[in-house]
Gaussian input, Z-matrix of N, CA and C with variables (Angstrom, degrees):
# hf/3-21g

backbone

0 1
 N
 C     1     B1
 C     2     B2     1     A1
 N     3     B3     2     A2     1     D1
 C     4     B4     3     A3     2     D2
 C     5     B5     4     A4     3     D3
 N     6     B6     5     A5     4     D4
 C     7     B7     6     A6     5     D5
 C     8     B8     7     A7     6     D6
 N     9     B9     8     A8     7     D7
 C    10    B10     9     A9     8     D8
 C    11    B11    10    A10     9     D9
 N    12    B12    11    A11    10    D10
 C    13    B13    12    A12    11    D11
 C    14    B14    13    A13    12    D12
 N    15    B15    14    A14    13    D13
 C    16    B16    15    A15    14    D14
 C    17    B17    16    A16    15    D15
 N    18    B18    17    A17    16    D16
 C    19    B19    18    A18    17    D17
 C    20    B20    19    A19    18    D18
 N    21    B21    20    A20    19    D19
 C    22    B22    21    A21    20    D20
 C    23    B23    22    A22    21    D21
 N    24    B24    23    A23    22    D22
 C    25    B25    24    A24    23    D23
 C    26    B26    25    A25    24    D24
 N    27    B27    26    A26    25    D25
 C    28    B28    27    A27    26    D26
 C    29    B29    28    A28    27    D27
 N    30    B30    29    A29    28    D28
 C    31    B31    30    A30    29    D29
 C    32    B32    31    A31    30    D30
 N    33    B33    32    A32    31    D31
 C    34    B34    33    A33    32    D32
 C    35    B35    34    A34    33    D33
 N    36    B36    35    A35    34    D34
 C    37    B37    36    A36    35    D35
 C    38    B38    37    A37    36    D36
 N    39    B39    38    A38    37    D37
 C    40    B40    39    A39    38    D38
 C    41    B41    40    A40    39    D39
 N    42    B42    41    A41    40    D40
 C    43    B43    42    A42    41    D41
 C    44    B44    43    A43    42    D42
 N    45    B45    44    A44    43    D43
 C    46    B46    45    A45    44    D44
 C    47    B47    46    A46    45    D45
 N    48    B48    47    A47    46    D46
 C    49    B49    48    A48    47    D47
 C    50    B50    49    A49    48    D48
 N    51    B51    50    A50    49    D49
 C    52    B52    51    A51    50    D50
 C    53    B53    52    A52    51    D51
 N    54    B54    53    A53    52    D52
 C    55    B55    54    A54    53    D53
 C    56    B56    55    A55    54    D54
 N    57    B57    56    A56    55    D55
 C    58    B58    57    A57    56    D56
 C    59    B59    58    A58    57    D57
 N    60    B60    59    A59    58    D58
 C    61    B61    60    A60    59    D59
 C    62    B62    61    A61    60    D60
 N    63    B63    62    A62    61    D61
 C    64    B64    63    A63    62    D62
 C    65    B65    64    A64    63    D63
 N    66    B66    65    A65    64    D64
 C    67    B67    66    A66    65    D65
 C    68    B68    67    A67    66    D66
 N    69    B69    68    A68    67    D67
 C    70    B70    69    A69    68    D68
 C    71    B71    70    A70    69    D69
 N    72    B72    71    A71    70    D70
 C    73    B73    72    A72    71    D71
 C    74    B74    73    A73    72    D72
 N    75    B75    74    A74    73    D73
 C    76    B76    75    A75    74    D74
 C    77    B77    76    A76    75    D75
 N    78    B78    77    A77    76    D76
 C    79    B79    78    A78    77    D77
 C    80    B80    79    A79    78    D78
 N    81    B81    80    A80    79    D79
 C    82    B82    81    A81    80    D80
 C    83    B83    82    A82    81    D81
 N    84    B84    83    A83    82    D82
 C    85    B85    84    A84    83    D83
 C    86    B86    85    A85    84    D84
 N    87    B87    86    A86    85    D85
 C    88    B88    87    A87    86    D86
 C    89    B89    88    A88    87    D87
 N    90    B90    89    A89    88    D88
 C    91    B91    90    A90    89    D89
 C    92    B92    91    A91    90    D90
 N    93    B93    92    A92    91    D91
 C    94    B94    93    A93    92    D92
 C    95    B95    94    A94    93    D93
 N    96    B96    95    A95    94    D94
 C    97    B97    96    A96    95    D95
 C    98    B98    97    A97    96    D96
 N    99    B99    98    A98    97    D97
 C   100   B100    99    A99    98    D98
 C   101   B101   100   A100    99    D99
 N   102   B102   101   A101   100   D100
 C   103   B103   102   A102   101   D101
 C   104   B104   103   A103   102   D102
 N   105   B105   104   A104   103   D103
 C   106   B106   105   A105   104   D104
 C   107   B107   106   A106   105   D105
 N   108   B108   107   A107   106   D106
 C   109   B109   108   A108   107   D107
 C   110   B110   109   A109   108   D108
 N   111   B111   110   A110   109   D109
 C   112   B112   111   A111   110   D110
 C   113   B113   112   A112   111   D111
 N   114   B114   113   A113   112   D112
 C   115   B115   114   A114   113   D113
 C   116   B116   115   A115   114   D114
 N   117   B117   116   A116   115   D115
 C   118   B118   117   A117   116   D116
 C   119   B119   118   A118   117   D117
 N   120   B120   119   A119   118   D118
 C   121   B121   120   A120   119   D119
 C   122   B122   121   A121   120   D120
 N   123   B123   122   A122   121   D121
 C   124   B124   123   A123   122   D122
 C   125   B125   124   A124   123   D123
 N   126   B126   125   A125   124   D124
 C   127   B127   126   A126   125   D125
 C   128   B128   127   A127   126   D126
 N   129   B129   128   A128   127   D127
 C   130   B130   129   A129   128   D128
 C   131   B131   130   A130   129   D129
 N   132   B132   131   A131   130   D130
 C   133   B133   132   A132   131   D131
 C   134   B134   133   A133   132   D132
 N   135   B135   134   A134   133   D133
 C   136   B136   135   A135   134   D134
 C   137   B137   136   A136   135   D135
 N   138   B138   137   A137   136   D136
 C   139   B139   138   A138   137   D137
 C   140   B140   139   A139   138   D138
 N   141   B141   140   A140   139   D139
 C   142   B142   141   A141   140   D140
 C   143   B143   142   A142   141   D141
 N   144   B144   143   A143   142   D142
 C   145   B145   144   A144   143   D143
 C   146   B146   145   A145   144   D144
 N   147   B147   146   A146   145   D145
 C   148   B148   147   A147   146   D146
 C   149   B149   148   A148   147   D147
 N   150   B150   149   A149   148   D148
 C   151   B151   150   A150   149   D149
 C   152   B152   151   A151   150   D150
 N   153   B153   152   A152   151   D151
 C   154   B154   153   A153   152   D152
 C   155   B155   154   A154   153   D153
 N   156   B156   155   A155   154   D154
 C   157   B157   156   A156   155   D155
 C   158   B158   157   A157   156   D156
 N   159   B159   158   A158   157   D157
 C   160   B160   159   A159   158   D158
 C   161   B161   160   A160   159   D159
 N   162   B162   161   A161   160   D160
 C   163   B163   162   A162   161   D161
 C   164   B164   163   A163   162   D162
 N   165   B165   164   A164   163   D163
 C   166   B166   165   A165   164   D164
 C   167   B167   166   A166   165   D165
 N   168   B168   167   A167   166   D166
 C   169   B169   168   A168   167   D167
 C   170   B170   169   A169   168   D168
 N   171   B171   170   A170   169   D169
 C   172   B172   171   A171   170   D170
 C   173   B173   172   A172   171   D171
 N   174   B174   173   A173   172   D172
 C   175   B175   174   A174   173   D173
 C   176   B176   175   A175   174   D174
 N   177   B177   176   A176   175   D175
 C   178   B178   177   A177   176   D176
 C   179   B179   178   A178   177   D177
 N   180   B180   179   A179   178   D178
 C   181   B181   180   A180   179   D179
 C   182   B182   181   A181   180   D180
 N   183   B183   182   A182   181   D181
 C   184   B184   183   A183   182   D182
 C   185   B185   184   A184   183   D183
 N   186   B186   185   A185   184   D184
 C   187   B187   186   A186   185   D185
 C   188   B188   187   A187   186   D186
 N   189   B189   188   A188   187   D187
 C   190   B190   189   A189   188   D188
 C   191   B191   190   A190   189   D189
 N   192   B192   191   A191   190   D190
 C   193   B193   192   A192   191   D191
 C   194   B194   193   A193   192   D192
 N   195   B195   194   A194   193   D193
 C   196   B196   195   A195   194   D194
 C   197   B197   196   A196   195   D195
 N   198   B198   197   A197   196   D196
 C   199   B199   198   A198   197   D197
 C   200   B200   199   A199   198   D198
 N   201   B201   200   A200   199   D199
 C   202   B202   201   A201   200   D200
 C   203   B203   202   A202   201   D201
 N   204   B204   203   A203   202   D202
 C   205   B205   204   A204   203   D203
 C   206   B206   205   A205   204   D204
 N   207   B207   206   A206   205   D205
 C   208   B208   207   A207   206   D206
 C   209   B209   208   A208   207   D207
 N   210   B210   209   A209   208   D208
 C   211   B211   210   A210   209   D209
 C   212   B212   211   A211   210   D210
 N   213   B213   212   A212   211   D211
 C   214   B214   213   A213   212   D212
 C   215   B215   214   A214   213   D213
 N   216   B216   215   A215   214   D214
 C   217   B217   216   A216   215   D215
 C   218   B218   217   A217   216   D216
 N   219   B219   218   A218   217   D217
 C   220   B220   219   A219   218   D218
 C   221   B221   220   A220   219   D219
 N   222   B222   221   A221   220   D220
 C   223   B223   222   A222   221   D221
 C   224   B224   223   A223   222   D222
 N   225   B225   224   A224   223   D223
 C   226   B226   225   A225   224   D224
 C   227   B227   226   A226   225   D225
 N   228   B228   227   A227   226   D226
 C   229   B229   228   A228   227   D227
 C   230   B230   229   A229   228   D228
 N   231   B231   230   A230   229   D229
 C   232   B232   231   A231   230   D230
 C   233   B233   232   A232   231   D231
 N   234   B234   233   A233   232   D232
 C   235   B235   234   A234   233   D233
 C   236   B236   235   A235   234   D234
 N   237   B237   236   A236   235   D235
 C   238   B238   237   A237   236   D236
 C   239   B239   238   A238   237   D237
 N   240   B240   239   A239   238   D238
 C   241   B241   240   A240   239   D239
 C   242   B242   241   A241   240   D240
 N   243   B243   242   A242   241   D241
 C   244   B244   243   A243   242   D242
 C   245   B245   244   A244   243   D243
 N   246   B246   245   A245   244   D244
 C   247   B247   246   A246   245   D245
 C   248   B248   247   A247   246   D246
 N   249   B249   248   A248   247   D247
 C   250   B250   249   A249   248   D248
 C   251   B251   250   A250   249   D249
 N   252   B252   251   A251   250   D250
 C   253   B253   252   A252   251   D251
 C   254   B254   253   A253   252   D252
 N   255   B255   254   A254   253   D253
 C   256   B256   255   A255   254   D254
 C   257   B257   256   A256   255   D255
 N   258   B258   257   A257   256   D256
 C   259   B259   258   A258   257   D257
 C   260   B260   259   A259   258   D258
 N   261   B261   260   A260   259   D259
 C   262   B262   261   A261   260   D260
 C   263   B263   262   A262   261   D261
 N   264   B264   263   A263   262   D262
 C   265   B265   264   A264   263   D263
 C   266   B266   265   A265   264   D264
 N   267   B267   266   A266   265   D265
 C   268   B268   267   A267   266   D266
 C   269   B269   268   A268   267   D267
 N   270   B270   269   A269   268   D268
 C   271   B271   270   A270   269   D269
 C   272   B272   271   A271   270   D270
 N   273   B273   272   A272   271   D271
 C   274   B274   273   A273   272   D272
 C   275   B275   274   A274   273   D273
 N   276   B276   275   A275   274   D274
 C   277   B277   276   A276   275   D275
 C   278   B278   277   A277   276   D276
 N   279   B279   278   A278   277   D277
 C   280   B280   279   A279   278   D278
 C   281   B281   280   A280   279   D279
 N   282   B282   281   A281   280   D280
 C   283   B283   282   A282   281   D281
 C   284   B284   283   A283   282   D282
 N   285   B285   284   A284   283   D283
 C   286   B286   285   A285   284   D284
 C   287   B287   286   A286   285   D285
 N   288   B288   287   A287   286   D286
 C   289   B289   288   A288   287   D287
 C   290   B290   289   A289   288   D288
 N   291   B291   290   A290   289   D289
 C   292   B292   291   A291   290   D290
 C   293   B293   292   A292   291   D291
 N   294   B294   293   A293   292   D292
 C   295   B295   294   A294   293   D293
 C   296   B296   295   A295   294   D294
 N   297   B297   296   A296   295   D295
 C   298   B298   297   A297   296   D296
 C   299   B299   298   A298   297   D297
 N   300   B300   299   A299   298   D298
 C   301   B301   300   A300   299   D299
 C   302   B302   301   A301   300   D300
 N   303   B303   302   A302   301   D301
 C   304   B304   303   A303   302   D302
 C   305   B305   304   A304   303   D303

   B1=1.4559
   B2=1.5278
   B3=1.4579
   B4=1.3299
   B5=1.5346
   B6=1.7371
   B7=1.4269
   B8=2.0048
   B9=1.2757
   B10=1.6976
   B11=1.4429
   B12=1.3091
   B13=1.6006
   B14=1.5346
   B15=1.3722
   B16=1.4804
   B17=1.9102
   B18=1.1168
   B19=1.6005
   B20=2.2072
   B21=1.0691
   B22=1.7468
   B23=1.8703
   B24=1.6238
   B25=0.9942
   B26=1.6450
   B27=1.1254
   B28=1.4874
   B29=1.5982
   B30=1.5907
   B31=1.8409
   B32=1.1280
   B33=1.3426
   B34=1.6404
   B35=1.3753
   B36=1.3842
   B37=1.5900
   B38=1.5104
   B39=1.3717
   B40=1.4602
   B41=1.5630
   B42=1.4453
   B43=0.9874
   B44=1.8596
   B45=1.4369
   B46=1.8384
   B47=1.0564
   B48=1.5254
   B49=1.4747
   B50=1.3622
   B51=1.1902
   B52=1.9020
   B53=1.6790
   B54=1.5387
   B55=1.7356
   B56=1.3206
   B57=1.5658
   B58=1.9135
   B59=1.9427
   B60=1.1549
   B61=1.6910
   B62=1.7148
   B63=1.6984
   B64=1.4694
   B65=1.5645
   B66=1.0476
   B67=1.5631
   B68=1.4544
   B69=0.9456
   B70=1.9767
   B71=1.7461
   B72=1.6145
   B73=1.8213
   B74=1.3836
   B75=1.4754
   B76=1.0542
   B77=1.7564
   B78=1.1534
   B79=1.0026
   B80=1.8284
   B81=1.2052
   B82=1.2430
   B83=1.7255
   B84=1.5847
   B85=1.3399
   B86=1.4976
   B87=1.5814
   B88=2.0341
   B89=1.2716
   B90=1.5380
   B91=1.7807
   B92=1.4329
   B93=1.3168
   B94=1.5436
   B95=1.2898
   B96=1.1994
   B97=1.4121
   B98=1.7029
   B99=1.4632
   B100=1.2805
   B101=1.5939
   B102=1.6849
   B103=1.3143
   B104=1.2889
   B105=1.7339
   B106=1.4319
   B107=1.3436
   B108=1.5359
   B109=1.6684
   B110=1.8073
   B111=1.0264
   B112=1.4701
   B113=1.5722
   B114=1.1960
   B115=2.3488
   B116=1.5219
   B117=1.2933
   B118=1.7327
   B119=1.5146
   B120=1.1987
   B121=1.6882
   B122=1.3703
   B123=1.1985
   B124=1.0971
   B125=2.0666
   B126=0.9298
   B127=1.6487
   B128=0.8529
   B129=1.2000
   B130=1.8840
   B131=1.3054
   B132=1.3206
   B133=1.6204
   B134=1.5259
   B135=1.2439
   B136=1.4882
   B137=1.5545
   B138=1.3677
   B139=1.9310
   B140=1.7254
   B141=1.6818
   B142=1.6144
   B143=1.3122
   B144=1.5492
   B145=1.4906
   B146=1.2844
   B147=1.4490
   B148=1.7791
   B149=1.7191
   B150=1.3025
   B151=1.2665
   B152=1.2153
   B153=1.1594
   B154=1.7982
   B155=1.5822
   B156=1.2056
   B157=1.3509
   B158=1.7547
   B159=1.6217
   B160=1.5478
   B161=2.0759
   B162=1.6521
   B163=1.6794
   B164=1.1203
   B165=1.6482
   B166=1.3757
   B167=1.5896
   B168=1.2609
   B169=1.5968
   B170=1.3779
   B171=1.2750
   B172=1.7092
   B173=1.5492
   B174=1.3146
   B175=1.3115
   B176=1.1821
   B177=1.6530
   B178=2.1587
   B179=2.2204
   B180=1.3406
   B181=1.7260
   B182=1.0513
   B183=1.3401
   B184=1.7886
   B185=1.3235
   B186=1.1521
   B187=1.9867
   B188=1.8910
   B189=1.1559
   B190=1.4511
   B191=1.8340
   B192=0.7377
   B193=1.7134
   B194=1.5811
   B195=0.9346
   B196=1.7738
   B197=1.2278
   B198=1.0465
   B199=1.9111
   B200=1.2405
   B201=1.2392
   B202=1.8324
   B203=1.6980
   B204=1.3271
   B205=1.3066
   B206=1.9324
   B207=1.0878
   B208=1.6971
   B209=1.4448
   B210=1.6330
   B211=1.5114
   B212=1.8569
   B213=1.4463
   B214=1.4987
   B215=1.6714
   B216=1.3155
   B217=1.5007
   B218=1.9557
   B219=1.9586
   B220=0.9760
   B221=0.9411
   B222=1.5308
   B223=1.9621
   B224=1.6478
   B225=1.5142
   B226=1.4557
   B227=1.2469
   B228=1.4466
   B229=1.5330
   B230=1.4107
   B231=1.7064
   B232=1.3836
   B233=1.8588
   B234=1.3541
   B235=1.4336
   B236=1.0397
   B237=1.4279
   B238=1.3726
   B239=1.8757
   B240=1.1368
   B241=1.8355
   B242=1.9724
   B243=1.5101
   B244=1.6945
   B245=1.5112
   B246=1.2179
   B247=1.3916
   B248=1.5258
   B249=1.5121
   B250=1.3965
   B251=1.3375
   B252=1.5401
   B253=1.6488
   B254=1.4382
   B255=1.8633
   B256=1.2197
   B257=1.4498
   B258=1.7084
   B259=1.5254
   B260=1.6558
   B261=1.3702
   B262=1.5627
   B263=1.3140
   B264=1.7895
   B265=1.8171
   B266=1.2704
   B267=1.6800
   B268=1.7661
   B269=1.4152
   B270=2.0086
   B271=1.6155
   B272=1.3443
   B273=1.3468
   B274=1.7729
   B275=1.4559
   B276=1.5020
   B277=1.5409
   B278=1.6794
   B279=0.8168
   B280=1.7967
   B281=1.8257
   B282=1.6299
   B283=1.9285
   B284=1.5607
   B285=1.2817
   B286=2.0398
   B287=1.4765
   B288=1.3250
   B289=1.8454
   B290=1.3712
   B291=1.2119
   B292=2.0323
   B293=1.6007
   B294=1.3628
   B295=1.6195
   B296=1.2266
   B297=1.4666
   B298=1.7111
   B299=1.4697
   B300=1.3703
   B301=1.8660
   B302=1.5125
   B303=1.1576
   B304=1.6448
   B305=1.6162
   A1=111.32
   A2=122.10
   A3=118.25
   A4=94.98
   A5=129.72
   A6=117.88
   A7=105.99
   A8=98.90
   A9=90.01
   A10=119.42
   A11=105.37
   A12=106.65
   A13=92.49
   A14=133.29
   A15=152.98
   A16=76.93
   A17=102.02
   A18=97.06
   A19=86.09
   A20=101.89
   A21=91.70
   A22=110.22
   A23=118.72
   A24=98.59
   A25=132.19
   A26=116.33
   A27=124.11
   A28=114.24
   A29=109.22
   A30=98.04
   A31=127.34
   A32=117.82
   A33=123.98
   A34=88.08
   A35=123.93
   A36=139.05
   A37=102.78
   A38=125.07
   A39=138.46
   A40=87.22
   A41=163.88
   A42=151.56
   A43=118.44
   A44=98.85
   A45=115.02
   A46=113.61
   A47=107.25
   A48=117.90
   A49=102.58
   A50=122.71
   A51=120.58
   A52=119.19
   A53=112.96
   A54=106.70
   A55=98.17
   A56=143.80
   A57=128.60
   A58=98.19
   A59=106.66
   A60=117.29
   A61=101.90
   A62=94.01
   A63=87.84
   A64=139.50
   A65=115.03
   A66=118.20
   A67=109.38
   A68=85.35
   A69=109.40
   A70=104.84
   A71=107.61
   A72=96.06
   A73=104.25
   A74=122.50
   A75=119.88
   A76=138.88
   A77=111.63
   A78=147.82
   A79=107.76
   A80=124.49
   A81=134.49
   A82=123.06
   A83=109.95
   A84=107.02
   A85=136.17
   A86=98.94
   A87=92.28
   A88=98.38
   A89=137.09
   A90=124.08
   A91=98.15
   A92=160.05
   A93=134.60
   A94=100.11
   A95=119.76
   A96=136.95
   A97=99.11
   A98=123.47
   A99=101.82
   A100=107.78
   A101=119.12
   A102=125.17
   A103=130.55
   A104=105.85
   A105=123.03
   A106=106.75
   A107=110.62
   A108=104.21
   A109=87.75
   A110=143.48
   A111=136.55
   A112=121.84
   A113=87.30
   A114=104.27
   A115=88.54
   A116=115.64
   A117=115.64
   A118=100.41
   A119=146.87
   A120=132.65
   A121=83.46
   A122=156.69
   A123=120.13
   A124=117.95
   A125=89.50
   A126=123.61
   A127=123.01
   A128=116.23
   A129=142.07
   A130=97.43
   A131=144.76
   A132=130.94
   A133=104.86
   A134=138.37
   A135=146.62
   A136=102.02
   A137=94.75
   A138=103.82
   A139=92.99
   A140=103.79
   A141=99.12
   A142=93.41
   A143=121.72
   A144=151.16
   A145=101.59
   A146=104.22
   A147=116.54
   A148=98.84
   A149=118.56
   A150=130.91
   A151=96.73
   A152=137.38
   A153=135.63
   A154=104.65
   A155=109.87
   A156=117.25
   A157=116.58
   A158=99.70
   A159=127.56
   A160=87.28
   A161=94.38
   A162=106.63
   A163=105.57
   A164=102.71
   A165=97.03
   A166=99.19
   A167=100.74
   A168=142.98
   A169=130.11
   A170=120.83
   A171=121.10
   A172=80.47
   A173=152.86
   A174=149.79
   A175=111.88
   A176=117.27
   A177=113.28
   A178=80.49
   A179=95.79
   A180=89.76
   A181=114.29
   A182=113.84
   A183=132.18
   A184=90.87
   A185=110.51
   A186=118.29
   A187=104.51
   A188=122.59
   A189=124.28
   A190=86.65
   A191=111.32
   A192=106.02
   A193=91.57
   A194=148.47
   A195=114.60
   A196=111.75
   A197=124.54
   A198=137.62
   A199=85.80
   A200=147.02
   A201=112.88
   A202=78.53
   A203=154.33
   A204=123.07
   A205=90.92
   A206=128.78
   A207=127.30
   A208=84.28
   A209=129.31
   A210=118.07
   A211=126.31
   A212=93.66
   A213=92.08
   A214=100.49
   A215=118.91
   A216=109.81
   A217=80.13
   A218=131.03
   A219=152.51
   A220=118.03
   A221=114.06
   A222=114.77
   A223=113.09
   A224=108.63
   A225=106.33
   A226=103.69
   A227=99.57
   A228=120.53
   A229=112.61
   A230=122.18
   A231=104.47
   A232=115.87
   A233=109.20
   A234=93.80
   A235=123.62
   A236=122.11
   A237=126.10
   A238=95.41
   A239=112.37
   A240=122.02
   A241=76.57
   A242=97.55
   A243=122.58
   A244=108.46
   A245=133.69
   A246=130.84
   A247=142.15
   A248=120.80
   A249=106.48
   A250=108.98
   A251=113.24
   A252=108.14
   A253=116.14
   A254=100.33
   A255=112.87
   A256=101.62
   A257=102.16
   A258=107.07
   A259=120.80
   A260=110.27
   A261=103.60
   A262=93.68
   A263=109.58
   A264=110.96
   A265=80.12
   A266=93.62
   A267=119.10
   A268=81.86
   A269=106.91
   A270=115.43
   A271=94.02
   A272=106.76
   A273=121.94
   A274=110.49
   A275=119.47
   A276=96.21
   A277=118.75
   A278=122.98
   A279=118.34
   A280=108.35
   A281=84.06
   A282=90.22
   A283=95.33
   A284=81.19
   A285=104.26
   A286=96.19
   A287=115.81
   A288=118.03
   A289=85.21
   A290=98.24
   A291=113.53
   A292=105.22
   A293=110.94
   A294=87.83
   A295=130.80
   A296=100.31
   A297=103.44
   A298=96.89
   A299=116.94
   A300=115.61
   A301=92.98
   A302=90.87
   A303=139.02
   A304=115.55
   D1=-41.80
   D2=-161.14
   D3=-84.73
   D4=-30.48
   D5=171.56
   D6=-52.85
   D7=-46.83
   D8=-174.55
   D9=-52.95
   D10=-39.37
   D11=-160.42
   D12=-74.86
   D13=-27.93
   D14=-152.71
   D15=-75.44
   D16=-57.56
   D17=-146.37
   D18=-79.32
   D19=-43.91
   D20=178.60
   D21=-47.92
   D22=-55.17
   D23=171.01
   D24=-47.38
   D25=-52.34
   D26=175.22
   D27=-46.08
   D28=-26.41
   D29=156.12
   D30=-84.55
   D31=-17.21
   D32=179.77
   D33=-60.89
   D34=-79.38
   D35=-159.58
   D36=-48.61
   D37=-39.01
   D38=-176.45
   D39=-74.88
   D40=-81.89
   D41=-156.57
   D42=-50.47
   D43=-26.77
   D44=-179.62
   D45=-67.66
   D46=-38.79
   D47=-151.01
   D48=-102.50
   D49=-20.93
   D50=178.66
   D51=-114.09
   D52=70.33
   D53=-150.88
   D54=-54.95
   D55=-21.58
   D56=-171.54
   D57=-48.13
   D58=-30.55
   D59=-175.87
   D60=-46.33
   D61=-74.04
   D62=170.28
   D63=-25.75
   D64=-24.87
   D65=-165.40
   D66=-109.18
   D67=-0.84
   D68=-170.82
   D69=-100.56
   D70=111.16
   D71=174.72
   D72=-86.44
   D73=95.57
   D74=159.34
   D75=-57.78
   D76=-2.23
   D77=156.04
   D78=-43.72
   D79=-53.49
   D80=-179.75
   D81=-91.74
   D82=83.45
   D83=167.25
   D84=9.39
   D85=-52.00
   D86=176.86
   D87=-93.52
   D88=37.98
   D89=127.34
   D90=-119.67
   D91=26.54
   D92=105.71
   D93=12.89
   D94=-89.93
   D95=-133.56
   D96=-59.44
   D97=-24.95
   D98=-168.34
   D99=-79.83
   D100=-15.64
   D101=177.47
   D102=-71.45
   D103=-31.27
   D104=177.24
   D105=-70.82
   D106=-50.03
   D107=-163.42
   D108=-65.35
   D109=-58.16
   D110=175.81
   D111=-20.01
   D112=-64.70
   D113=167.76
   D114=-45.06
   D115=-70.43
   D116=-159.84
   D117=-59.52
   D118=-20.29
   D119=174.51
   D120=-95.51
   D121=-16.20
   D122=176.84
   D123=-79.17
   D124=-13.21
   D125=-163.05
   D126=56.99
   D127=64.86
   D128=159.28
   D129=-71.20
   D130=-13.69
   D131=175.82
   D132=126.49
   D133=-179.71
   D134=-169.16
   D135=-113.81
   D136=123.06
   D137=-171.06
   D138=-119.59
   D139=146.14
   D140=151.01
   D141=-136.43
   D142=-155.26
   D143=-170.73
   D144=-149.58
   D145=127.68
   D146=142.62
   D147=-126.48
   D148=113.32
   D149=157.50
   D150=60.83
   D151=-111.60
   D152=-160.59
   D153=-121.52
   D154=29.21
   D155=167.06
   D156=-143.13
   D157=125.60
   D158=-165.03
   D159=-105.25
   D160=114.59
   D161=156.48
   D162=-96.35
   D163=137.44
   D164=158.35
   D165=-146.65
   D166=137.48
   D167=157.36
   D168=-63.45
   D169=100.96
   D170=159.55
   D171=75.49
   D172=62.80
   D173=111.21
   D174=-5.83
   D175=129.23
   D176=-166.80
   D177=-132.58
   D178=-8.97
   D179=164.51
   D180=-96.29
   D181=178.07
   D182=164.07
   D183=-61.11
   D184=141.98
   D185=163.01
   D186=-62.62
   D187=-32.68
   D188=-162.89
   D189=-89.98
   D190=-68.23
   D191=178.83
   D192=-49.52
   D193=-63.06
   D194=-165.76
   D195=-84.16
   D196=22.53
   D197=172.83
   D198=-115.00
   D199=-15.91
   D200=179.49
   D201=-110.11
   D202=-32.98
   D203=-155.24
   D204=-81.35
   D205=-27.26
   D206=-142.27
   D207=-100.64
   D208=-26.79
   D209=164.39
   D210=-64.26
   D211=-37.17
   D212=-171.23
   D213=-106.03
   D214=21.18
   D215=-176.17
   D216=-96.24
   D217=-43.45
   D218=-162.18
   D219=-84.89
   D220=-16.26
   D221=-167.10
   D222=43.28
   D223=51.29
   D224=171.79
   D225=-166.77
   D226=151.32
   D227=178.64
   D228=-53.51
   D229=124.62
   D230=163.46
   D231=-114.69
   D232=128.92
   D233=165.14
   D234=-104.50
   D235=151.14
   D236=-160.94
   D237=-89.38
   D238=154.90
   D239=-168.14
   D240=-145.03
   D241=102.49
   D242=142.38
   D243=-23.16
   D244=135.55
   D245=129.72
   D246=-127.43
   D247=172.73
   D248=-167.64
   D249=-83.26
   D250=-19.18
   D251=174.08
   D252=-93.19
   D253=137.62
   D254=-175.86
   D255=-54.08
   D256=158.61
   D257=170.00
   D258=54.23
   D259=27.84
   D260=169.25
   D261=-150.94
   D262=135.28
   D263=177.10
   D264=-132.72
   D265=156.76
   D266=-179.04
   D267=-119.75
   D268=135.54
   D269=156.70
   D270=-114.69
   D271=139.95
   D272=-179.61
   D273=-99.08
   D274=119.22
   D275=-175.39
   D276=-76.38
   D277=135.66
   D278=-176.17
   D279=-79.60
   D280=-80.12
   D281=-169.01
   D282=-129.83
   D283=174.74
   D284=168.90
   D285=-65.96
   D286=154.13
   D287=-169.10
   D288=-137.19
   D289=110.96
   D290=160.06
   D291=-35.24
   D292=128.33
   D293=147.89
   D294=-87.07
   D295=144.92
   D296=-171.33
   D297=-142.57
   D298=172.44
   D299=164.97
   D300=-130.00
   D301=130.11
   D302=174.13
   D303=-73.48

């Protein structure tokens, strides 16, 4: 829990600190992409999108810290989907996520 909330704060503060964000509805799946390629220069690991599902590859975070920053950077539920290959997790987006503090 405290990695998630760790990684949700770090998007609040990440939304303050970069205003182009502001103007951006992140809210809408086809701008994902401007956050992931960001994670990936930071080298948090190699992310894409198909529709409501975020791969990611060689993860250099906690999986729960990039499930609380990629929920509250998105305002949406992510569930994590298991896989058989090492080093790659699928988050599924579910719903719109109220904001609330946790």
């Amino acid at each position: 829990f405290e990695l998630y909330r760790a990684g949700s704060m770090t998007a609040l503060k990440r939304k303050i600190l970069k205003p182009e964000f502001r103007d951006i509805d992140l809210t809408k799946p086809s701008n994902w992409l401007i956050v992931l390629k960001e994670l990936e220069n930071f080298g948090w690991g190699t992310f894409s999108r198909v529709e409501n599902e975020i791969k990611i590859e060689n993860c250099a975070v906690p999986i729960q810290y990039l499930r609380g920053y990629l929920e509250s950077m998105f305002k949406v539920k992510l569930e994590e989907h298991k896989t058989q290959i090492e080093g790659l997790t699928v988050l599924i987006a579910q719903k719109q996520r109220k904001e609330e503090w946790r």
